[in-house]
C-alpha angles and dihedrals in degrees: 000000000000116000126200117265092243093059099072129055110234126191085251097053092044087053088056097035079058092046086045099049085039091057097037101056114003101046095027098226118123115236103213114109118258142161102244092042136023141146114248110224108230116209135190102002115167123272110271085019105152114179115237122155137356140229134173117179098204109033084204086057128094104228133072136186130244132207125213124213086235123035109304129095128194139226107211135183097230089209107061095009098244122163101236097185134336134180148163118274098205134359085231110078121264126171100215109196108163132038136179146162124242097195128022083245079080090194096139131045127210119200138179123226129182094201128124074344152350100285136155114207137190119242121196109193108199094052086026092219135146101244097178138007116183126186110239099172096108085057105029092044116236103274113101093251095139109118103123126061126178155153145213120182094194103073125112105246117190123287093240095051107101128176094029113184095252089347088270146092133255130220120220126172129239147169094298107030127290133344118211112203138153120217112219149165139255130207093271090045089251108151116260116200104192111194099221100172147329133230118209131218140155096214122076116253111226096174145013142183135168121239134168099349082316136130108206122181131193105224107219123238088008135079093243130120114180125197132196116199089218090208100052098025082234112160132211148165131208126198102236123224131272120023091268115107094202114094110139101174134049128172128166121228127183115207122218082277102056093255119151134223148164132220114213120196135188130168099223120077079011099242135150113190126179118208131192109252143206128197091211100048094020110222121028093215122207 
């Protein structure tokens, strides 16, 4: 006698009858496709792979970058959620939190890690090699609060400031909100970290990334998302999605139409979601 597959309950359609129940009521977000929100199925991550934070050198590209909270970081299709390649950064044990590009050539990586201390490396990803590892924790504080990384190149440095690394900031977080700062070098080719400002919350940060001449930071264990338009000082704040205050990672993409969306990503449950977005309202929520 042959029965049709949806009579029977089979351990994959239970798994998916839980994730569905899960979505539905606990996080808030509705699991049917669409086009302004959907989950992206991630195969085949490391073992002991946990999300953390997000970084895509061309926002017109198709492949984003993962951070691990250890010391692996991901390539992923962002749009069906394949892990193109992953590997491990160092054999010592790091806890890289946050990760960002500096140039669209996206060749090297920099990453935070809060373990054994508040440090940013760099990461070069054809030699896969650590370029450069410099100590923040006299800037950044002691406590392992680095957990956002990011860059903007248009942004008016000193006028006694040469050799600036790509001639921009970065934004890390801290204990009491978010440290800019620019690496440079001096004659002898000795690293220079140059504190340029500091922007105060009382909410920890637990993600940034940089859009549209914006600064936008995940607050952690709360639904905002704040956003500094770094040319005018405007600030805003945005309700995220879903009713989880976990999201640990955040990266823009436009599409060939000039459509915007964001990719949200949390370690736990493991999930990366994109969702349609508008500079104005902010999600466009399923």
């Amino acid at each position: 006698m042959v029965h049709s597959a949806s009579i029977f309950l089979t351990e994959e359609n239970y798994r998916a009858a839980q994730i569905y129940t899960f979505l539905q009521f606990v996080l808030g977000i509705k699991v049917e496709e669409s086009f302004s929100c959907r989950q992206v199925n991630l195969s085949k991550l490391p073992i002991l792979f946990e999300p953390s934070d997000l970084a895509i050198p061309d926002e017109r590209g198709r492949y984003m970058w993962m951070a691990s909270g250890g010391n692996m970081v991901a390539k992923i299709d962002a749009v069906n959620g394949k892990v193109e390649s992953s590997f491990t950064l160092l054999r010592e044990q790091l806890d890289t939190e946050a990760i960002a590009f500096i140039s669209t050539s996206g060749d090297t990586l920099y990453l935070g890690s809060e373990s054994p201390h508040n440090e940013l490396l760099a990461y070069n990803i054809q030699s896969r090699t650590v370029t450069m590892r410099i100590d923040l924790s006299y800037l950044l504080g002691t406590e392992p609060r680095f957990e956002g990384l990011a860059f903007f190149k248009n942004i008016q440095l000193p006028q006694d400031l040469n050799n600036v690394l790509g001639n921009g900031a970065f934004f890390a977080t801290a204990p009491h909100g978010i440290e800019i700062f620019t690496i440079s070098y001096d004659q002898n080719g000795a690293v220079l970290v140059t504190p340029l400002r500091s922007l105060r919350l009382q909410n920890k940060v637990g993600a940034l990334t940089v859009h549209n001449d914006k600064l936008y930071a995940v607050l952690d264990n709360k639904r905002d998302l704040i956003r500094w338009d770094l040319n005018t000082q405007e600030r805003s704040t945005f309700l995220l999605p879903g009713k989880l205050d976990t999201w640990e990672g955040i990266a823009f993409v436009k599409s060939a139409d000039e459509e915007q969306f964001v990719y949200l990503a949390r370690d736990s449950p493991i999930a990366l979601w994109r969702f349609m977005w508008d500079e104005t309202t902010g999600f466009k929520e399923c």
